[in-house]
C-alpha positions as CSV (number, residue, x, y, z in Angstrom):
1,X,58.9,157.9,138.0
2,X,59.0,160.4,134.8
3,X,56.4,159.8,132.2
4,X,56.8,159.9,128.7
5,X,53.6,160.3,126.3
6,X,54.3,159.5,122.6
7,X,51.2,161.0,121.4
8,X,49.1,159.3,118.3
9,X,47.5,162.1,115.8
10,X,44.4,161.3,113.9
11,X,44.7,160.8,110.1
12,X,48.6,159.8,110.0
13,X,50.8,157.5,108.3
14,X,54.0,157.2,109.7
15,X,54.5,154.4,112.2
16,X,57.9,154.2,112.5
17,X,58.4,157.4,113.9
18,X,56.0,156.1,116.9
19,X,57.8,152.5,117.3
20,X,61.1,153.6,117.5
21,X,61.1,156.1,120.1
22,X,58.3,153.4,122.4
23,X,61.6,150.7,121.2
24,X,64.4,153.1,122.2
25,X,63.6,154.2,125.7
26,X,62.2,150.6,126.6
27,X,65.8,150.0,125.9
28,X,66.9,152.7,128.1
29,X,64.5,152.1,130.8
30,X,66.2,148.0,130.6
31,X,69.3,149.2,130.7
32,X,68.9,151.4,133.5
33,X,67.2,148.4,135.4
34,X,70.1,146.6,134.5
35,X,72.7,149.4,136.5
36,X,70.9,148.7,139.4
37,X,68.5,151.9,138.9
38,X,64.9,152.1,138.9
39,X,63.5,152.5,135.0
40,X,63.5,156.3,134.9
41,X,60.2,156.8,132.7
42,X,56.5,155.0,132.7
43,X,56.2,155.3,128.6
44,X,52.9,155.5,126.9
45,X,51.1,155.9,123.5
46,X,48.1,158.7,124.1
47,X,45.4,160.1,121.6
48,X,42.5,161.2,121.5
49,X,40.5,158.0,119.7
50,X,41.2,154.6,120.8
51,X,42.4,153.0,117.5
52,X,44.8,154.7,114.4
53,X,45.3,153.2,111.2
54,X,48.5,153.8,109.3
55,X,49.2,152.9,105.7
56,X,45.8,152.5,104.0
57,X,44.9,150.4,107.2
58,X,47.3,147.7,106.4
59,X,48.7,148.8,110.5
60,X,47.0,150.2,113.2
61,X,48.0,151.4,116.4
62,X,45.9,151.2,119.6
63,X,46.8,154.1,122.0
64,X,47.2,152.5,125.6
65,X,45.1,155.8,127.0
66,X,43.7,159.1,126.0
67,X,45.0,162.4,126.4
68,X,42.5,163.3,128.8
69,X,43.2,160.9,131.2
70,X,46.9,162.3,132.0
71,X,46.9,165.3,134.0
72,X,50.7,165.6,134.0
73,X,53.5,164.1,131.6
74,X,57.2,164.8,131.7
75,X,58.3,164.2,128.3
76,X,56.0,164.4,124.6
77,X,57.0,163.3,121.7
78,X,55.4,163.7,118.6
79,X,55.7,161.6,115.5
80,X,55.6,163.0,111.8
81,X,52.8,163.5,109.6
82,X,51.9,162.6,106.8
83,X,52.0,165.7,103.6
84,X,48.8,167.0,103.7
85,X,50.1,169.7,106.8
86,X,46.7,172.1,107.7
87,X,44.6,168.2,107.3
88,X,46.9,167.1,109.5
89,X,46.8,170.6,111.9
90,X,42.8,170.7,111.3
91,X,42.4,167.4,112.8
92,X,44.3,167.4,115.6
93,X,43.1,170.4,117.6
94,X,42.5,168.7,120.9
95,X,45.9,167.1,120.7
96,X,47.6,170.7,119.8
97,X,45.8,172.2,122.9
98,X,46.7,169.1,125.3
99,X,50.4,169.8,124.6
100,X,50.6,173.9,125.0
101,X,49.1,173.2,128.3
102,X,51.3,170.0,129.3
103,X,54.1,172.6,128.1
104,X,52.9,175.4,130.0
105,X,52.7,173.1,133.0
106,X,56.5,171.8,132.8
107,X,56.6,169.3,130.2
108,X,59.1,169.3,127.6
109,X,58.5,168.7,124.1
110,X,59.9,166.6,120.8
111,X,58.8,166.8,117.7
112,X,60.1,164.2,114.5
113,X,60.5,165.6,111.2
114,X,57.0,167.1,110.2
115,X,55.6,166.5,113.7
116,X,57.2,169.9,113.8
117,X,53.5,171.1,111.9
118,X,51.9,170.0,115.1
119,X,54.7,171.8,117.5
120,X,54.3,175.2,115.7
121,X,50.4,175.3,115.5
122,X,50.5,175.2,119.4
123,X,52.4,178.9,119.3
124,X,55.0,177.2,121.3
125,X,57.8,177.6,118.4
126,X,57.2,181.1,118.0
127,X,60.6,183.3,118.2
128,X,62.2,179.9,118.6
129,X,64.8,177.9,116.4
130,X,63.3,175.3,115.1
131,X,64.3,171.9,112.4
132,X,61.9,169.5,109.9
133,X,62.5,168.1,106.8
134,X,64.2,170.0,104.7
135,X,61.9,169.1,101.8
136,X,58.7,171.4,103.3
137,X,61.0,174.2,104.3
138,X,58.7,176.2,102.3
139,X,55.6,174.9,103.4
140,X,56.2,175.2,106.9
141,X,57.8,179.3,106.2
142,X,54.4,180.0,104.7
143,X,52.6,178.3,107.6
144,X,54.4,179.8,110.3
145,X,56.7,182.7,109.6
146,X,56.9,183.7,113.5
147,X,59.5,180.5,114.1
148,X,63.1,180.8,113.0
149,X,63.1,177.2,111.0
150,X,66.5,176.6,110.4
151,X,66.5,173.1,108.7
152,X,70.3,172.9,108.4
153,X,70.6,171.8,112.0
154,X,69.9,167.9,112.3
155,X,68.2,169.1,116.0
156,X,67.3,172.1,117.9
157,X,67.2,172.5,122.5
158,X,65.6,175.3,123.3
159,X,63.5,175.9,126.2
160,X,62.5,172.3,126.8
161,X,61.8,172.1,123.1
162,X,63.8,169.6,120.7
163,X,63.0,169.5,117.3
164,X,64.7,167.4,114.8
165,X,65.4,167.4,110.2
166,X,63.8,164.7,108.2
167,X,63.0,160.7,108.4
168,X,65.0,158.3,110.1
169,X,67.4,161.2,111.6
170,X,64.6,160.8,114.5
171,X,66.9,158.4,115.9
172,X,69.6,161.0,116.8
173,X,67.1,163.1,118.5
174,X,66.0,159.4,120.5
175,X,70.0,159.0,121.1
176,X,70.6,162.6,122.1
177,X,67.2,162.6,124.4
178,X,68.8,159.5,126.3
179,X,72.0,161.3,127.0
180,X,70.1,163.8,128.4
181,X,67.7,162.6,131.0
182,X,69.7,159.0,131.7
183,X,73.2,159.6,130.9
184,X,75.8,159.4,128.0
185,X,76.7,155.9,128.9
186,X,73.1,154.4,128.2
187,X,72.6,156.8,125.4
188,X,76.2,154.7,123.8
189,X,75.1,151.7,124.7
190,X,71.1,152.6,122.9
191,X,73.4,153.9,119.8
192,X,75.2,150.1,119.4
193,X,71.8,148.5,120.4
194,X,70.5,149.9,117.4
195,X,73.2,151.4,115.4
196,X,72.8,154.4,115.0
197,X,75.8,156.8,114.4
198,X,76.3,159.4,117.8
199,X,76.6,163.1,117.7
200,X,75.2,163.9,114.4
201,X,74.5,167.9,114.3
202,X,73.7,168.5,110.6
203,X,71.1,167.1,107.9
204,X,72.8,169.7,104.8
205,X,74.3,166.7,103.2
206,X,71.0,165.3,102.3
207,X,69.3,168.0,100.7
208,X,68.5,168.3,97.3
209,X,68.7,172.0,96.6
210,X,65.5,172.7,93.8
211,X,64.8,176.3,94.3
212,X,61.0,177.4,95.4
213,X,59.4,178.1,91.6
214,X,56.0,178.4,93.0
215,X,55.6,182.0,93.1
216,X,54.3,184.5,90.4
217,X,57.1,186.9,89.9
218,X,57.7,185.9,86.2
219,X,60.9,187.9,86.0
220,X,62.2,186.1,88.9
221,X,61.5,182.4,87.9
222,X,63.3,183.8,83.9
223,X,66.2,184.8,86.2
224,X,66.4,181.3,88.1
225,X,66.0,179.5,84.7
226,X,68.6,181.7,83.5
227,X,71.1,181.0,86.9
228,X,70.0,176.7,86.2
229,X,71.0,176.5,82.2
230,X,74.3,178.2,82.9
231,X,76.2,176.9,85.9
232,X,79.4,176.4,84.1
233,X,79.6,180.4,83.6
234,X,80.3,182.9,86.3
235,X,77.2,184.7,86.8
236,X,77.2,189.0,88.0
237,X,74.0,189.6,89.5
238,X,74.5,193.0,88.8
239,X,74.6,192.1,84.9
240,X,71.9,189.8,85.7
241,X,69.4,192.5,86.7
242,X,70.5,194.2,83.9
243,X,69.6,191.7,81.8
244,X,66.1,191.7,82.9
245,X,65.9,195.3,82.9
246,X,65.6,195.7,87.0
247,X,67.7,197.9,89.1
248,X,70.5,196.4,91.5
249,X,68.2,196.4,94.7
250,X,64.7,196.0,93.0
251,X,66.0,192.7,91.6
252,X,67.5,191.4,94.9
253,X,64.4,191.9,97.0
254,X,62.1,190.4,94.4
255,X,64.1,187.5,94.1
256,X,64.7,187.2,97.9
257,X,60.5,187.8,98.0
258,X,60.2,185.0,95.8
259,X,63.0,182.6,96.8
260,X,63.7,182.9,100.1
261,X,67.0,183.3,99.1
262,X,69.4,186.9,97.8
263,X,70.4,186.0,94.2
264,X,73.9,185.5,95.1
265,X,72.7,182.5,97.8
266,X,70.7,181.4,94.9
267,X,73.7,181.2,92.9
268,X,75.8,179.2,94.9
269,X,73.4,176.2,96.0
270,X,72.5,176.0,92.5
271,X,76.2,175.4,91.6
272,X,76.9,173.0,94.4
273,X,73.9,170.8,94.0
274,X,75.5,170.6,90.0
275,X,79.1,169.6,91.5
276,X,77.2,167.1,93.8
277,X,75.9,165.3,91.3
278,X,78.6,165.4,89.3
279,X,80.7,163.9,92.5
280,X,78.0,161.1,92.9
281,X,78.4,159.6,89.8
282,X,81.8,161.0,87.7
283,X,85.5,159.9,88.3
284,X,86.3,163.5,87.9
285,X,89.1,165.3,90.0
286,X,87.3,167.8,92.9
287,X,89.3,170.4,90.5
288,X,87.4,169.5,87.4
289,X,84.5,169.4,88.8
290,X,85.2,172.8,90.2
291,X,85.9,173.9,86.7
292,X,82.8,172.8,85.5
293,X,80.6,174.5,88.2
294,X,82.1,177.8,87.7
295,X,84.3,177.9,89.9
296,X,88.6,179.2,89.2
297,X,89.4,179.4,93.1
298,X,90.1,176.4,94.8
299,X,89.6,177.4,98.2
300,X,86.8,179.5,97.5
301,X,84.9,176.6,96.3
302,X,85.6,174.4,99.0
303,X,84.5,176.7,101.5
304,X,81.3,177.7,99.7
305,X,80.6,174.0,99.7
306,X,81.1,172.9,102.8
307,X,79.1,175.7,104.4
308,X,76.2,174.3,102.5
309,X,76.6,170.8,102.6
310,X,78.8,170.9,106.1
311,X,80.9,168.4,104.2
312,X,84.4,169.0,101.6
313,X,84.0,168.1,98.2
314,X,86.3,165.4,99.0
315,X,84.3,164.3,102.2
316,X,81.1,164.3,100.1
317,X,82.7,162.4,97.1
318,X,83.9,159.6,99.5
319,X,80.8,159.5,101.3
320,X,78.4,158.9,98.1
321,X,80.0,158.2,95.0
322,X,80.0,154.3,94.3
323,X,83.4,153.6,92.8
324,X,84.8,155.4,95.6
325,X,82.8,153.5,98.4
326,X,84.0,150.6,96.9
Protein backbone atom coordinates (compact mmCIF):
# COMPACT_ATOMS: atom_id res chain seq x y z
CA UNK A 1 0.00 0.00 0.00
CA UNK A 2 1.05 3.75 -1.02
CA UNK A 3 1.33 6.21 1.81
CA UNK A 4 0.24 9.64 1.82
CA UNK A 5 1.60 12.19 4.54
CA UNK A 6 -0.42 15.43 4.77
CA UNK A 7 2.21 17.22 6.76
CA UNK A 8 1.17 19.77 9.78
CA UNK A 9 3.54 23.08 9.91
CA UNK A 10 4.03 24.79 13.16
CA UNK A 11 2.51 28.30 13.57
CA UNK A 12 -0.37 27.88 10.86
CA UNK A 13 -3.91 28.79 10.40
CA UNK A 14 -5.45 27.20 7.71
CA UNK A 15 -7.34 23.95 8.48
CA UNK A 16 -9.22 23.47 5.70
CA UNK A 17 -6.58 23.02 3.43
CA UNK A 18 -5.52 19.82 5.78
CA UNK A 19 -9.24 18.37 6.13
CA UNK A 20 -10.07 18.28 2.74
CA UNK A 21 -7.44 16.54 1.13
CA UNK A 22 -7.51 13.69 4.66
CA UNK A 23 -11.68 13.97 3.44
CA UNK A 24 -11.02 13.55 -0.33
CA UNK A 25 -8.78 10.55 -0.56
CA UNK A 26 -10.65 8.71 2.38
CA UNK A 27 -13.27 8.98 -0.25
CA UNK A 28 -11.13 7.59 -2.86
CA UNK A 29 -9.58 5.01 -0.79
CA UNK A 30 -13.85 3.90 -0.01
CA UNK A 31 -14.53 4.00 -3.35
CA UNK A 32 -11.78 1.97 -4.41
CA UNK A 33 -12.81 -0.60 -1.60
CA UNK A 34 -16.03 -0.44 -3.07
CA UNK A 35 -14.64 -1.71 -6.91
CA UNK A 36 -13.46 -4.57 -5.33
CA UNK A 37 -9.74 -3.07 -4.97
CA UNK A 38 -7.70 -2.77 -2.01
CA UNK A 39 -7.63 1.07 -0.59
CA UNK A 40 -4.59 2.34 -2.64
CA UNK A 41 -3.04 4.74 0.14
CA UNK A 42 -2.48 4.40 4.15
CA UNK A 43 -3.17 8.46 4.74
CA UNK A 44 -1.70 10.30 7.62
CA UNK A 45 -1.29 13.77 9.33
CA UNK A 46 2.71 14.09 10.24
CA UNK A 47 4.57 16.99 12.06
CA UNK A 48 7.01 17.56 14.02
CA UNK A 49 5.06 18.52 17.52
CA UNK A 50 2.21 16.46 18.60
CA UNK A 51 -0.60 19.14 18.79
CA UNK A 52 -1.28 22.45 16.26
CA UNK A 53 -3.67 25.05 16.98
CA UNK A 54 -5.36 26.91 14.16
CA UNK A 55 -7.42 29.99 14.48
CA UNK A 56 -6.38 31.75 17.77
CA UNK A 57 -6.75 28.07 19.19
CA UNK A 58 -10.39 27.94 18.66
CA UNK A 59 -9.19 24.26 16.53
CA UNK A 60 -6.48 22.20 16.88
CA UNK A 61 -5.11 19.38 15.00
CA UNK A 62 -3.34 16.42 16.59
CA UNK A 63 -0.80 14.86 14.06
CA UNK A 64 -1.34 10.95 14.14
CA UNK A 65 2.75 10.63 13.99
CA UNK A 66 5.85 12.63 13.58
CA UNK A 67 7.96 13.12 10.69
CA UNK A 68 10.60 11.21 12.02
CA UNK A 69 8.97 8.20 12.43
CA UNK A 70 8.34 7.64 8.53
CA UNK A 71 11.24 6.51 6.70
CA UNK A 72 9.51 6.47 3.37
CA UNK A 73 6.15 8.19 2.02
CA UNK A 74 4.79 8.07 -1.45
CA UNK A 75 2.77 11.10 -1.66
CA UNK A 76 3.21 14.85 0.56
CA UNK A 77 0.96 17.24 0.65
CA UNK A 78 1.39 20.45 2.12
CA UNK A 79 -1.35 22.76 3.34
CA UNK A 80 -1.14 26.69 3.10
CA UNK A 81 0.18 29.11 5.38
CA UNK A 82 -0.79 31.54 6.92
CA UNK A 83 0.75 35.53 5.57
CA UNK A 84 3.61 35.92 7.60
CA UNK A 85 5.87 33.72 4.69
CA UNK A 86 9.87 33.72 6.23
CA UNK A 87 7.75 33.06 10.13
CA UNK A 88 6.14 30.51 8.47
CA UNK A 89 9.66 29.24 6.44
CA UNK A 90 11.73 30.00 9.83
CA UNK A 91 9.69 27.69 11.78
CA UNK A 92 9.49 24.90 9.80
CA UNK A 93 13.02 23.92 9.09
CA UNK A 94 12.85 20.25 10.06
CA UNK A 95 9.75 19.82 8.06
CA UNK A 96 11.39 21.64 4.84
CA UNK A 97 14.45 19.20 5.20
CA UNK A 98 12.12 16.01 5.80
CA UNK A 99 10.51 16.62 2.49
CA UNK A 100 13.75 17.38 0.06
CA UNK A 101 14.90 14.17 1.31
CA UNK A 102 11.38 12.17 1.04
CA UNK A 103 11.66 13.92 -2.57
CA UNK A 104 15.10 12.96 -3.19
CA UNK A 105 14.12 9.43 -2.21
CA UNK A 106 11.05 9.03 -4.70
CA UNK A 107 8.24 10.85 -3.15
CA UNK A 108 6.20 13.18 -4.96
CA UNK A 109 5.20 16.41 -3.76
CA UNK A 110 1.86 18.95 -3.49
CA UNK A 111 1.78 22.02 -2.34
CA UNK A 112 -1.87 24.29 -1.64
CA UNK A 113 -1.81 27.76 -2.37
CA UNK A 114 0.97 29.33 -0.16
CA UNK A 115 2.15 25.92 0.95
CA UNK A 116 4.09 26.69 -2.11
CA UNK A 117 6.55 29.03 0.55
CA UNK A 118 7.30 25.78 2.11
CA UNK A 119 7.96 23.77 -1.44
CA UNK A 120 10.32 26.46 -2.72
CA UNK A 121 12.54 26.90 0.53
CA UNK A 122 13.39 23.15 0.05
CA UNK A 123 15.33 24.21 -3.45
CA UNK A 124 13.07 21.64 -4.98
CA UNK A 125 11.11 24.38 -7.22
CA UNK A 126 14.18 25.80 -8.52
CA UNK A 127 14.16 26.08 -12.59
CA UNK A 128 10.67 24.61 -12.11
CA UNK A 129 7.07 26.08 -13.08
CA UNK A 130 5.48 26.61 -10.29
CA UNK A 131 1.46 28.26 -9.01
CA UNK A 132 0.15 30.01 -5.49
CA UNK A 133 -2.11 32.59 -4.85
CA UNK A 134 -2.02 35.06 -7.09
CA UNK A 135 -2.29 37.70 -4.32
CA UNK A 136 1.64 37.13 -3.08
CA UNK A 137 2.96 36.80 -6.63
CA UNK A 138 5.26 39.45 -5.47
CA UNK A 139 6.18 38.18 -2.31
CA UNK A 140 7.03 34.86 -3.37
CA UNK A 141 9.27 36.61 -6.75
CA UNK A 142 11.20 38.43 -4.07
CA UNK A 143 11.57 35.23 -1.99
CA UNK A 144 12.56 33.00 -4.67
CA UNK A 145 13.45 34.37 -8.02
CA UNK A 146 15.23 30.91 -9.13
CA UNK A 147 11.38 29.30 -9.70
CA UNK A 148 9.45 30.22 -12.75
CA UNK A 149 5.99 31.11 -10.60
CA UNK A 150 3.51 31.39 -13.13
CA UNK A 151 0.31 32.01 -11.07
CA UNK A 152 -1.96 32.02 -14.18
CA UNK A 153 -2.05 28.22 -14.25
CA UNK A 154 -4.72 26.94 -11.65
CA UNK A 155 -1.87 23.74 -11.20
CA UNK A 156 1.50 22.89 -12.23
CA UNK A 157 3.14 18.55 -12.90
CA UNK A 158 6.42 18.72 -13.14
CA UNK A 159 8.79 16.22 -12.04
CA UNK A 160 6.61 14.67 -9.33
CA UNK A 161 5.85 18.18 -8.27
CA UNK A 162 2.11 19.63 -8.36
CA UNK A 163 1.58 22.96 -7.21
CA UNK A 164 -1.71 24.65 -7.24
CA UNK A 165 -3.26 28.97 -7.41
CA UNK A 166 -5.13 30.26 -4.34
CA UNK A 167 -7.84 28.96 -1.58
CA UNK A 168 -10.33 26.51 -2.20
CA UNK A 169 -8.93 25.81 -5.88
CA UNK A 170 -6.97 23.02 -3.68
CA UNK A 171 -9.77 20.96 -4.52
CA UNK A 172 -8.90 20.65 -8.21
CA UNK A 173 -5.44 19.80 -7.43
CA UNK A 174 -7.26 16.80 -4.83
CA UNK A 175 -9.60 15.97 -7.95
CA UNK A 176 -6.75 15.99 -10.54
CA UNK A 177 -4.32 13.95 -7.87
CA UNK A 178 -7.11 11.17 -7.82
CA UNK A 179 -7.29 10.88 -11.55
CA UNK A 180 -3.80 10.31 -11.43
CA UNK A 181 -2.83 7.63 -9.05
CA UNK A 182 -6.58 5.79 -8.92
CA UNK A 183 -8.23 6.56 -12.12
CA UNK A 184 -10.53 9.19 -13.90
CA UNK A 185 -13.61 7.29 -12.87
CA UNK A 186 -13.03 7.65 -9.04
CA UNK A 187 -11.65 11.07 -9.52
CA UNK A 188 -15.59 11.79 -11.29
CA UNK A 189 -17.23 10.16 -8.79
CA UNK A 190 -14.83 12.32 -5.77
CA UNK A 191 -15.89 15.55 -8.03
CA UNK A 192 -19.96 14.83 -7.53
CA UNK A 193 -19.17 13.56 -3.90
CA UNK A 194 -18.11 16.92 -3.20
CA UNK A 195 -18.92 19.09 -6.09
CA UNK A 196 -16.38 20.30 -7.21
CA UNK A 197 -16.26 21.45 -10.92
CA UNK A 198 -13.54 18.87 -13.13
CA UNK A 199 -10.72 20.04 -15.36
CA UNK A 200 -10.23 23.46 -14.19
CA UNK A 201 -6.71 24.79 -15.73
CA UNK A 202 -6.72 28.51 -15.00
CA UNK A 203 -7.19 30.81 -11.70
CA UNK A 204 -6.83 34.46 -14.24
CA UNK A 205 -10.48 35.02 -13.70
CA UNK A 206 -10.09 35.67 -10.12
CA UNK A 207 -7.40 38.04 -9.92
CA UNK A 208 -7.69 41.47 -9.00
CA UNK A 209 -4.95 43.13 -11.04
CA UNK A 210 -3.42 46.19 -8.38
CA UNK A 211 -0.10 46.81 -9.72
CA UNK A 212 3.09 46.26 -7.27
CA UNK A 213 3.56 50.18 -5.90
CA UNK A 214 5.96 49.07 -3.30
CA UNK A 215 9.09 50.03 -4.83
CA UNK A 216 11.08 53.39 -4.75
CA UNK A 217 11.39 54.40 -8.36
CA UNK A 218 9.26 57.57 -7.95
CA UNK A 219 9.10 58.26 -11.70
CA UNK A 220 7.78 54.85 -12.14
CA UNK A 221 4.88 54.80 -9.46
CA UNK A 222 3.94 58.95 -11.28
CA UNK A 223 3.86 56.87 -14.55
CA UNK A 224 1.44 54.02 -13.08
CA UNK A 225 -0.68 56.81 -11.40
CA UNK A 226 -0.69 58.47 -14.62
CA UNK A 227 -1.64 54.85 -16.75
CA UNK A 228 -4.67 54.41 -13.49
CA UNK A 229 -6.44 58.08 -13.78
CA UNK A 230 -6.65 57.79 -17.55
CA UNK A 231 -7.95 54.44 -18.68
CA UNK A 232 -10.51 55.88 -21.01
CA UNK A 233 -7.57 57.40 -23.24
CA UNK A 234 -5.18 55.48 -25.41
CA UNK A 235 -1.99 55.74 -23.80
CA UNK A 236 1.79 55.75 -26.14
CA UNK A 237 4.36 54.65 -23.98
CA UNK A 238 6.68 56.30 -26.15
CA UNK A 239 4.85 59.72 -25.28
CA UNK A 240 4.70 58.49 -21.87
CA UNK A 241 8.42 58.42 -21.32
CA UNK A 242 8.46 61.49 -22.85
CA UNK A 243 6.33 62.85 -20.55
CA UNK A 244 8.57 61.97 -17.74
CA UNK A 245 11.57 63.03 -19.43
CA UNK A 246 13.16 59.22 -19.85
CA UNK A 247 14.26 57.74 -23.02
CA UNK A 248 12.22 54.87 -24.79
CA UNK A 249 14.31 51.96 -23.26
CA UNK A 250 15.41 53.61 -19.94
CA UNK A 251 11.67 53.92 -19.12
CA UNK A 252 10.75 50.39 -20.02
CA UNK A 253 13.37 48.69 -18.00
CA UNK A 254 12.72 50.84 -14.91
CA UNK A 255 9.17 50.21 -15.07
CA UNK A 256 9.67 46.39 -15.77
CA UNK A 257 12.45 46.73 -12.62
CA UNK A 258 9.73 48.05 -10.64
CA UNK A 259 6.62 46.30 -11.83
CA UNK A 260 7.37 43.20 -12.92
CA UNK A 261 5.59 44.09 -15.84
CA UNK A 262 6.93 46.23 -19.58
CA UNK A 263 4.65 49.36 -19.53
CA UNK A 264 2.67 48.17 -22.37
CA UNK A 265 1.63 44.74 -20.14
CA UNK A 266 0.99 47.31 -17.49
CA UNK A 267 -1.30 49.02 -19.70
CA UNK A 268 -3.46 46.51 -20.62
CA UNK A 269 -4.34 44.72 -17.18
CA UNK A 270 -4.93 47.98 -15.90
CA UNK A 271 -7.64 48.49 -18.57
CA UNK A 272 -9.20 45.09 -18.22
CA UNK A 273 -9.46 45.06 -14.51
CA UNK A 274 -11.54 48.72 -15.31
CA UNK A 275 -13.83 46.79 -18.02
CA UNK A 276 -14.17 43.98 -15.30
CA UNK A 277 -15.63 45.99 -13.00
CA UNK A 278 -17.53 47.73 -15.12
CA UNK A 279 -19.05 44.14 -16.44
CA UNK A 280 -19.71 43.16 -12.76
CA UNK A 281 -21.89 45.66 -11.89
CA UNK A 282 -23.16 47.92 -15.26
CA UNK A 283 -25.87 46.87 -17.89
CA UNK A 284 -23.54 48.19 -20.48
CA UNK A 285 -23.06 46.52 -23.93
CA UNK A 286 -19.35 44.58 -24.07
CA UNK A 287 -18.92 47.50 -26.94
CA UNK A 288 -19.47 50.29 -24.42
CA UNK A 289 -17.69 49.10 -22.13
CA UNK A 290 -14.87 48.63 -24.67
CA UNK A 291 -15.28 52.28 -25.42
CA UNK A 292 -14.81 53.34 -22.09
CA UNK A 293 -11.64 51.34 -21.48
CA UNK A 294 -9.83 52.63 -24.40
CA UNK A 295 -10.38 50.42 -26.58
CA UNK A 296 -11.83 51.31 -30.74
CA UNK A 297 -11.11 47.56 -31.97
CA UNK A 298 -13.40 45.01 -31.16
CA UNK A 299 -11.42 42.04 -31.66
CA UNK A 300 -8.43 43.52 -30.35
CA UNK A 301 -10.08 43.93 -27.11
CA UNK A 302 -11.53 40.68 -26.78
CA UNK A 303 -8.41 38.96 -27.36
CA UNK A 304 -6.37 41.19 -25.00
CA UNK A 305 -8.98 40.15 -22.49
CA UNK A 306 -9.28 36.82 -22.64
CA UNK A 307 -5.56 36.24 -22.59
CA UNK A 308 -5.64 37.80 -19.19
CA UNK A 309 -8.65 36.70 -17.75
CA UNK A 310 -8.78 33.26 -19.99
CA UNK A 311 -12.38 34.28 -20.27
CA UNK A 312 -14.43 36.72 -23.25
CA UNK A 313 -15.94 39.69 -22.07
CA UNK A 314 -19.06 38.08 -22.66
CA UNK A 315 -18.01 34.86 -20.72
CA UNK A 316 -16.88 37.01 -17.82
CA UNK A 317 -20.07 39.21 -17.80
CA UNK A 318 -22.29 36.04 -17.67
CA UNK A 319 -20.18 34.49 -15.17
CA UNK A 320 -20.27 37.53 -12.44
CA UNK A 321 -22.53 40.19 -13.06
CA UNK A 322 -25.84 39.72 -10.96
CA UNK A 323 -28.64 40.85 -13.32
CA UNK A 324 -27.16 38.63 -15.72
CA UNK A 325 -26.90 35.43 -13.39
CA UNK A 326 -30.21 36.00 -12.72
Amino acid sequence: MNHLTIIVPEGQNNLESIVGPYNIFTRANKLWEKSGKRSLFEIELAGTSKEVDFYGDLFSVKPQTNISSISKTNLIIIPSLNHNYQKAVKGNEELINWIAKQYKNGAEVASICTGAFILASTGLLDGKSCSTHWSVADNFEKMFPEVDLQTDKLITDEYGIYTNGGAYSFLNLMIYLVEKYYDRQTAILCSKVFQIEMDRQSQSAFVIFKGQKMHGDEIIQQAQAHIESNVDEKISVKQLASQFAVSRRQFDRRFINATGNTPFEYIQRVKVEAAKKQLEVDSKTVTEVMYEVGYSDASAFRRVFKEITSLTPVEYRNRYNKETVV
